[in-house]
DRENMI-614156 format. One line per field, with one value per residue: x, y, z of N, C-alpha, C in turn; residue in one letter. Coordinates in steps of 0.2 Angstrom, whole numbers, plus 5000, padded with zeros to 4 digits. Layout:
# DRENMI-614156
n_c1 (X  ...)
n_c2 (Y  ...)
n_c3 (Z  ...)
ca_c1 (X  ...)
ca_c2 (Y  ...)
ca_c3 (Z  ...)
c_c1 (X  ...)
c_c2 (Y  ...)
c_c3 (Z  ...)
bagu (A  ...)
***
This chain:
# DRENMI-614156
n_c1 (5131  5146  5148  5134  5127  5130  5121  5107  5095  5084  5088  5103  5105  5097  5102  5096  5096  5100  5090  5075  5065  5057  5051  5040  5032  5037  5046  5057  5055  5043  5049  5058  5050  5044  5055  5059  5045  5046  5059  5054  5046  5051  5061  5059  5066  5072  5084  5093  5108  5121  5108  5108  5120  5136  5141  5132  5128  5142  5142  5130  5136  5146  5134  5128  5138  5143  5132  5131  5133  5121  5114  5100  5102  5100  5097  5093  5086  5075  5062  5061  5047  5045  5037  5031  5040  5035  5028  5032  5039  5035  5044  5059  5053  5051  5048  5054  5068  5081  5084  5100  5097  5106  5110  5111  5101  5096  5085  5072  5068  5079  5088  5095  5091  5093  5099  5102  5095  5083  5079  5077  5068  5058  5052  5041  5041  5050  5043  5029  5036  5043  5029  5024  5031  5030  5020  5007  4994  4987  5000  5012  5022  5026  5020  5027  5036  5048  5050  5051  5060  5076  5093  5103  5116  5128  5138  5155  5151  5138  5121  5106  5097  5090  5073  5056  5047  5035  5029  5023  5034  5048  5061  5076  5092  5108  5122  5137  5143  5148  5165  5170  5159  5142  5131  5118  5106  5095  5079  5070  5054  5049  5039  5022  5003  4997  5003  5014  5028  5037  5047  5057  5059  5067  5076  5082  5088  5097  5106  5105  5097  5096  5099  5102  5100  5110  5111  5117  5128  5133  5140  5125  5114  5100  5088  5073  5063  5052  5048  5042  5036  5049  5063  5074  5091  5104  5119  5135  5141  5158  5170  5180  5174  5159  5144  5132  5116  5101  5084  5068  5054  5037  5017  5002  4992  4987  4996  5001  5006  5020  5015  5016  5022  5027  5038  5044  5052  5059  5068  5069  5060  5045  5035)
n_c2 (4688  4698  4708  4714  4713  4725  4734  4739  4749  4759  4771  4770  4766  4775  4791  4802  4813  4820  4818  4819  4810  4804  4813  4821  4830  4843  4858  4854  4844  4843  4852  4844  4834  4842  4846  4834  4830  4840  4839  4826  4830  4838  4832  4821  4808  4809  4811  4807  4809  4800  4796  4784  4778  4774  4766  4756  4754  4747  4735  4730  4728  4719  4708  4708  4701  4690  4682  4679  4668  4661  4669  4673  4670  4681  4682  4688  4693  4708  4717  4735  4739  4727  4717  4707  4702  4710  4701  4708  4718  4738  4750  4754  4753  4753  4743  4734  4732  4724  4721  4719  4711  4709  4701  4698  4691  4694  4687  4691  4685  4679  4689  4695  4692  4703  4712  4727  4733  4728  4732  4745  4745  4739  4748  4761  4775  4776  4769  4780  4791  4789  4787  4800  4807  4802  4807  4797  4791  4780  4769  4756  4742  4728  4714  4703  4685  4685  4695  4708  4718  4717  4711  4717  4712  4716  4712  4711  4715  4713  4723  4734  4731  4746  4752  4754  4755  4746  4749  4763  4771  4769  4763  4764  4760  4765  4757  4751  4758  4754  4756  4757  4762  4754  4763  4775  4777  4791  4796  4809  4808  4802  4795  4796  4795  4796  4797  4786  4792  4785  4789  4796  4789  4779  4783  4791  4774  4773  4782  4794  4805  4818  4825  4815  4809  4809  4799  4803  4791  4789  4778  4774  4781  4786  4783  4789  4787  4788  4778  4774  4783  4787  4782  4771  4765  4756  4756  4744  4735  4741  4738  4727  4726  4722  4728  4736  4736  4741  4736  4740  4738  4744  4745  4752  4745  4736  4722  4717  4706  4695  4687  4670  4665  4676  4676  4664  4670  4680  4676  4663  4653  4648  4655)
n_c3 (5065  5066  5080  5078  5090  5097  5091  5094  5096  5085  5085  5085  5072  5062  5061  5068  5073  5064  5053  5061  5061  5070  5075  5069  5071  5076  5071  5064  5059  5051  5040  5034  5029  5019  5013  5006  5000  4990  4984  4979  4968  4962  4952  4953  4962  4978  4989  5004  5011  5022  5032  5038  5049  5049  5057  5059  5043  5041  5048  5039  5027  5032  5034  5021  5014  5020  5020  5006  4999  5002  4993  4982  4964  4950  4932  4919  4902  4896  4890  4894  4897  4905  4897  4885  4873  4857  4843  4829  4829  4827  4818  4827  4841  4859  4866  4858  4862  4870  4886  4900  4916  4929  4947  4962  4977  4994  5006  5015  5026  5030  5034  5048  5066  5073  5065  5057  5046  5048  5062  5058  5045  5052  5061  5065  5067  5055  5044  5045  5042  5030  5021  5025  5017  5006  5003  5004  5009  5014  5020  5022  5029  5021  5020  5016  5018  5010  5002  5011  5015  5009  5005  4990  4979  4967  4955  4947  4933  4933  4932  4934  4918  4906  4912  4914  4933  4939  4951  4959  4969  4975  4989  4993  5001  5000  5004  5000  4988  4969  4965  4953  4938  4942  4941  4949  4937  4927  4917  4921  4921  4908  4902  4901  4909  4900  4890  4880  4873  4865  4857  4862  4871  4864  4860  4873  4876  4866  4870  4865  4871  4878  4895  4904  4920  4937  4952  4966  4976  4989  5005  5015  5014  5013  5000  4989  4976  4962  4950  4940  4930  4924  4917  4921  4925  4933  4930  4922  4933  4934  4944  4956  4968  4978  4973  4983  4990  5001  5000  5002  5004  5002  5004  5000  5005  5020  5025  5012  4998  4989  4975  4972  4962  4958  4969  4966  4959  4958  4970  4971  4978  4985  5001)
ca_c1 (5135  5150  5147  5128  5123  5130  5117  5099  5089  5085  5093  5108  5105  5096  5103  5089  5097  5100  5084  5073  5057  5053  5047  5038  5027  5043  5048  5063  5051  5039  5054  5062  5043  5042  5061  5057  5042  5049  5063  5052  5039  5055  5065  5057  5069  5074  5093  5095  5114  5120  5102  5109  5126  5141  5142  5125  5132  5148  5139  5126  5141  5147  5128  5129  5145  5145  5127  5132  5131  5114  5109  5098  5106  5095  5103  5089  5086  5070  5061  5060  5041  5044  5032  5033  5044  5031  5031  5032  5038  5037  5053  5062  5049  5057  5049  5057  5076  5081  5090  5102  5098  5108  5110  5112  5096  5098  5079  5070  5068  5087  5090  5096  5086  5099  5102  5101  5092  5077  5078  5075  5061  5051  5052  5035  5043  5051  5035  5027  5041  5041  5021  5024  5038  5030  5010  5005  4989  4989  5007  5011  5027  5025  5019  5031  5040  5056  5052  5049  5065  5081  5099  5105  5123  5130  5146  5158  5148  5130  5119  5100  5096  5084  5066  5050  5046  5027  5024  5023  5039  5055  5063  5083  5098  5115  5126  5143  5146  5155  5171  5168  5151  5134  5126  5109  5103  5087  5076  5065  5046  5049  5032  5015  4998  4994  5009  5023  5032  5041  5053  5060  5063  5073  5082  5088  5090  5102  5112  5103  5093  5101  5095  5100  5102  5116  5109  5123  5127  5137  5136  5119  5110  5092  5085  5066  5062  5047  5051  5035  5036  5055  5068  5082  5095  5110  5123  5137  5148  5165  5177  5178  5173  5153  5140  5127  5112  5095  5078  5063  5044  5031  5012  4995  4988  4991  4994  5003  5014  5022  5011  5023  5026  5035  5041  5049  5056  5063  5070  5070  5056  5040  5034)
ca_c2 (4694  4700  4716  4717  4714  4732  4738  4737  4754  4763  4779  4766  4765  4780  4797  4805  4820  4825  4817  4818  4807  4801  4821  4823  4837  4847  4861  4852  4836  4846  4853  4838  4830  4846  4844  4827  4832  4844  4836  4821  4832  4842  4828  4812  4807  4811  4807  4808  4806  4799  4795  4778  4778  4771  4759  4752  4754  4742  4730  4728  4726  4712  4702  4704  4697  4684  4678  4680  4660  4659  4673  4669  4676  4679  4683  4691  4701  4708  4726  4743  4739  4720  4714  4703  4706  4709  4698  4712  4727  4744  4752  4759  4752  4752  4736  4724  4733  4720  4725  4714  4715  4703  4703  4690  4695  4689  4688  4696  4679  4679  4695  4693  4698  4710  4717  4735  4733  4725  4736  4753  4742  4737  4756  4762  4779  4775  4769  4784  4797  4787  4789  4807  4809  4798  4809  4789  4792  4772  4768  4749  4738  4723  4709  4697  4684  4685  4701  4713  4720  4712  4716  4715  4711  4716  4708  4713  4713  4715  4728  4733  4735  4753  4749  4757  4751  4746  4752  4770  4771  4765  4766  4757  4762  4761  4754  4752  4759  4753  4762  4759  4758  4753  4774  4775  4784  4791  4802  4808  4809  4801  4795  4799  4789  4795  4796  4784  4795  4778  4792  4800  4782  4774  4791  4786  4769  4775  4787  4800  4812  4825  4827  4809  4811  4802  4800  4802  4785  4788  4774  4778  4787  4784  4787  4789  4787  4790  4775  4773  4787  4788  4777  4772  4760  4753  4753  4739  4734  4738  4735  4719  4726  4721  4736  4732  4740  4737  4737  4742  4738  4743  4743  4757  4739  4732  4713  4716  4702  4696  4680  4663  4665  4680  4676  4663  4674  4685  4672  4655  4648  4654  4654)
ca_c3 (5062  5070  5081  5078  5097  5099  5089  5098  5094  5078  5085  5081  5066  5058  5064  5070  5075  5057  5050  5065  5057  5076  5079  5062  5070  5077  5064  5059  5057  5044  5036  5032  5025  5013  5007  5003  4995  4984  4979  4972  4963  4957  4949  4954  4969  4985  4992  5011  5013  5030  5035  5040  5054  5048  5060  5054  5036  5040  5049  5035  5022  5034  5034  5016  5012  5023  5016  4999  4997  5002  4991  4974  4957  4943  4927  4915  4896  4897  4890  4898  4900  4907  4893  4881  4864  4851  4835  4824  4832  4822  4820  4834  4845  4863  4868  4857  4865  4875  4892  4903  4922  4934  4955  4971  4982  5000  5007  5021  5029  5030  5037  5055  5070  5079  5058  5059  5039  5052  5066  5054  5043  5057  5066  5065  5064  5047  5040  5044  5039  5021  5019  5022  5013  4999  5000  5003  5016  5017  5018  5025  5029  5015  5025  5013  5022  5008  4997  5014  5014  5004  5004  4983  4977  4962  4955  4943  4924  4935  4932  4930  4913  4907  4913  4920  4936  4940  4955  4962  4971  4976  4993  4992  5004  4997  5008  4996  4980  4965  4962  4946  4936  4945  4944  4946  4930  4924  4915  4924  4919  4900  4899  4907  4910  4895  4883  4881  4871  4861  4851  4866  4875  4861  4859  4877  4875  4860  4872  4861  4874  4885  4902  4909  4928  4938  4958  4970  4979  4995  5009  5020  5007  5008  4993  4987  4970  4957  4944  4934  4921  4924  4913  4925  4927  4936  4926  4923  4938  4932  4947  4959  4976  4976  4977  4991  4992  5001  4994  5007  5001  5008  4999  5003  5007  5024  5023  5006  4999  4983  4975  4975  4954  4959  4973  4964  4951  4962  4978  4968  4983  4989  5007)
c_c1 (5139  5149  5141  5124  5124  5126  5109  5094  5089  5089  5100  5110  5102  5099  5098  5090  5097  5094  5078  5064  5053  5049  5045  5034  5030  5044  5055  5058  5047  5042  5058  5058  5045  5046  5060  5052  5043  5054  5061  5046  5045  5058  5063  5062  5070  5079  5091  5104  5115  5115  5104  5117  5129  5143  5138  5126  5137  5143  5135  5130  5141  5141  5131  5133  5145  5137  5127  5131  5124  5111  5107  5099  5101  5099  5097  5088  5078  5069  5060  5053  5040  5038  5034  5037  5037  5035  5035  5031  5037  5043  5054  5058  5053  5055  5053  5066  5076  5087  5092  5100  5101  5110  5109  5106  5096  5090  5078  5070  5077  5092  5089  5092  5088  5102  5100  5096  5083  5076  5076  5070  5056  5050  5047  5036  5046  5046  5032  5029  5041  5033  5021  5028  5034  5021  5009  4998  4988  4997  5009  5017  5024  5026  5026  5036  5048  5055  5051  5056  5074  5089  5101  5114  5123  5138  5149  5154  5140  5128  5112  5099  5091  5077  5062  5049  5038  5026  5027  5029  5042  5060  5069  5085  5103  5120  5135  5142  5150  5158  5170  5162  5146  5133  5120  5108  5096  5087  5069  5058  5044  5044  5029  5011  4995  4998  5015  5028  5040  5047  5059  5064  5068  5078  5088  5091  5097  5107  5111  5101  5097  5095  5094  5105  5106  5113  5117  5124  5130  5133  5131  5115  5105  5090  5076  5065  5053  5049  5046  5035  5043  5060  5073  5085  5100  5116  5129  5142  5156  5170  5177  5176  5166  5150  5133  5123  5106  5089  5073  5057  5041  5024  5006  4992  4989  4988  5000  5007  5014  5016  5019  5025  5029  5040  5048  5054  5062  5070  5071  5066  5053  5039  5027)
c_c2 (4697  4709  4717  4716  4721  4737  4736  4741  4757  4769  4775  4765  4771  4787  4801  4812  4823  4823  4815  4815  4804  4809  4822  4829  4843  4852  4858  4845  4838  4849  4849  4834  4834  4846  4839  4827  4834  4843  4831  4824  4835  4839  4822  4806  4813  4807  4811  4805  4807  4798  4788  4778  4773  4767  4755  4751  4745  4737  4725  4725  4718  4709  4702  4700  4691  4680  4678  4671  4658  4664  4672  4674  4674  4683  4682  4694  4701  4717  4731  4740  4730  4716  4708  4707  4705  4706  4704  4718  4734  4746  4755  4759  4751  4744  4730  4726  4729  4722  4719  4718  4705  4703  4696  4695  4690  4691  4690  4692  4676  4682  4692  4696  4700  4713  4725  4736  4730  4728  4744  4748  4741  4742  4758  4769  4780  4774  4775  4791  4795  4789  4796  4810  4809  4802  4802  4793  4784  4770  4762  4744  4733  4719  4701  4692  4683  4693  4709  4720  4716  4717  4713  4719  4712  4716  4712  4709  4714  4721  4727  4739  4743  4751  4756  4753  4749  4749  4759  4773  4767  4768  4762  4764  4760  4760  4754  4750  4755  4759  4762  4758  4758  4761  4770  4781  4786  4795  4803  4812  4809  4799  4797  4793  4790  4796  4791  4786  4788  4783  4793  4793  4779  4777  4789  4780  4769  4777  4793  4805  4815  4823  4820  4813  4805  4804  4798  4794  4785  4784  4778  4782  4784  4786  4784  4789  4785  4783  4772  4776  4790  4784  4778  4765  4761  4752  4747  4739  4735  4736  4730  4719  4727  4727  4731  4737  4735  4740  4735  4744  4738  4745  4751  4753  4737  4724  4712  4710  4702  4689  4674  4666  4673  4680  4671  4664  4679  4682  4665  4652  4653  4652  4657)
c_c3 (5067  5074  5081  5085  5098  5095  5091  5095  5086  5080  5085  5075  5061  5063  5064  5074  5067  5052  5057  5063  5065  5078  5072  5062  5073  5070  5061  5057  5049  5040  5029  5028  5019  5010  5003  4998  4988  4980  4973  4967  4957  4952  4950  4961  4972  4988  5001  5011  5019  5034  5039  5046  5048  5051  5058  5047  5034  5044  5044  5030  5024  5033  5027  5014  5014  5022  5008  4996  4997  4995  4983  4969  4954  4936  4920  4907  4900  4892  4894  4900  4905  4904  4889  4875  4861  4845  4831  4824  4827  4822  4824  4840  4853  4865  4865  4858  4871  4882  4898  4910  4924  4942  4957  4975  4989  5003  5012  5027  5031  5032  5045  5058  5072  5071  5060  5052  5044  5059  5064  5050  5048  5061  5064  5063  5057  5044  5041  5041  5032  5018  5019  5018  5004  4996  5001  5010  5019  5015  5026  5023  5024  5023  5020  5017  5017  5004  5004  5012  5012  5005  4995  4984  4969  4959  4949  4937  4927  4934  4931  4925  4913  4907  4917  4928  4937  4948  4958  4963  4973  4981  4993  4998  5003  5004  5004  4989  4975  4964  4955  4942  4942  4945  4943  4941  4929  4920  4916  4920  4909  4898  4904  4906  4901  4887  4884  4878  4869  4858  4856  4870  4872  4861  4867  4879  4869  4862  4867  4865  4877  4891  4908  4916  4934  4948  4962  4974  4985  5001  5013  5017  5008  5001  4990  4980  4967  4951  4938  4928  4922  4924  4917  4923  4932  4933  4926  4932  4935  4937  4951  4963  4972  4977  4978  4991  4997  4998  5000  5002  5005  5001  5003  5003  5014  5023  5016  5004  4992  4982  4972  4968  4956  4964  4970  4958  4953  4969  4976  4973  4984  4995  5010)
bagu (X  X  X  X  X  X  X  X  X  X  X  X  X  X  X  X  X  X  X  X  X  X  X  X  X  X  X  X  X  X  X  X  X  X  X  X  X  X  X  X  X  X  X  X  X  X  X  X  X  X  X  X  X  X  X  X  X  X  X  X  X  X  X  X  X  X  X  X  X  X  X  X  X  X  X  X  X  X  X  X  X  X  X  X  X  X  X  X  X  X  X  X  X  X  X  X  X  X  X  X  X  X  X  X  X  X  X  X  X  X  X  X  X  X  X  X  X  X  X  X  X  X  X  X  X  X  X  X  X  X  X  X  X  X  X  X  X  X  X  X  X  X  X  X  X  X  X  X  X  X  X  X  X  X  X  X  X  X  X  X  X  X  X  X  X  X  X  X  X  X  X  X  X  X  X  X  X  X  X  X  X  X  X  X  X  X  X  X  X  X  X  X  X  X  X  X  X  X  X  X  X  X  X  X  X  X  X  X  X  X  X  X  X  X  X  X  X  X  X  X  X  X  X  X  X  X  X  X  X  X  X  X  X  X  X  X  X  X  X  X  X  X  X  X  X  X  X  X  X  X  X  X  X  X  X  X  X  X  X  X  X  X  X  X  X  X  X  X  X  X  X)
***
């Protein structure tokens, strides 16, 4: 990757003077947990813009780009819950709305070892400032050697359809926007553990509810997200210039990984 030996340390990579997660028992370190707190209990995400350098930014673009041949497309319908369609849905049932998602994922196993997306993953400080951020008391980089951390491409016409996610949280950092289309949308806290509130969800599957929430996207932007009892999507790709994000898993297991039938659902091969 052209330029990536001038990038050695995380403090090259995450600004740590305006996110200082390496001092988390500092007042600006406790500060910066209880924002983060607050914003995801308030709304269900957490933005950090410019958490990540600009230098480190444009470099990331370049790996992606120039691994974009390697990277595996999946081209999917599916429902908000990732279930099966029922035979014999009721009316207006969300499960049987079928939703387009499509993306190029370049693997973790793929990711360079001077990437600056591999020198902030593997930062022991990151891991810990996420678990607090996240209330996680066990909180653990994904031991997976292709789903740990992923750069995703999404092309003109790509998009992820409206869906829940399965697990707890969702930590991505956008690196380049589309100019036009790709928003992350949501609504946040549309079902609970113990209502799936079906009338409310078709409503916004319709473009019927108010209260849909559009997350800022500018490059470097961490973002933390709540995506279980919160309908979001990705909207379509309209313009030609690709949007790059990455996608950072971690597990409250250590050891965690993906099992191979996802692995190869997600990467086309397991490892």
């Amino acid at each position: 990757m052209s330029g990536s030996s001038l990038i050695t340390a995380v403090e090259q990579v995450i600004d740590l003077d305006r996110y200082p997660i390496d001092k988390l028992d500092s007042p600006r370190g406790r500060a910066l947990v209880a924002f983060c707190r607050a914003s995801l209990a308030f709304e269900g995400a957490c933005q950090l813009p410019g958490f990540v350098r600009p230098e480190a930014v444009e470099l990331l673009i370049t790996e992606a780009l120039e691994k974009h041949g390697v990277a595996y497309r999946t081209d999917d319908t599916h429902n908000v819950y990732f279930e099966p369609v029922p035979d014999e849905p009721s009316e207006n049932d969300p499960a049987a709305a079928l939703q387009h998602s499509s993306k190029s994922a370049i693997a973790w196993d793929l990711i360079g070892p001077s990437s600056p997306l591999r020198i902030a993953y593997e930062c022991d400080d990151l891991t810990r400032f996420l678990g607090e951020a996240l209330g996680m008391p066990e909180f653990h980089p994904y031991a997976d050697p292709l789903g740990a951390a992923s750069l995703m491409l999404f092309e003109k016409g790509d998009e992820l359809g409206w869906h829940f996610d399965r697990s707890p949280f969702a930590v991505t950092l956008m690196l380049q926007p589309s100019t036009v289309g790709g928003d992350y949308e949501y609504h946040h806290h549309l079902r609970s553990a113990d209502d799936e509130n079906k009338s409310d969800v078709t409503s916004a599957l319709q473009g019927d509810l108010p209260g849909r929430i559009k997350l800022y996207n500018a490059p470097g932007t961490l973002s933390m997200f709540r995506g279980q009892y919160s309908l979001h999507r990705v909207s379509p790709i309209e313009a030609d210039e690709v949007r790059i994000n990455a996608v950072l898993a971690y597990s409250a297991k250590p050891g965690d990984k993906l099992n191979q039938l996802t692995q190869e659902l997600f990467y086309g091969r397991t490892a």
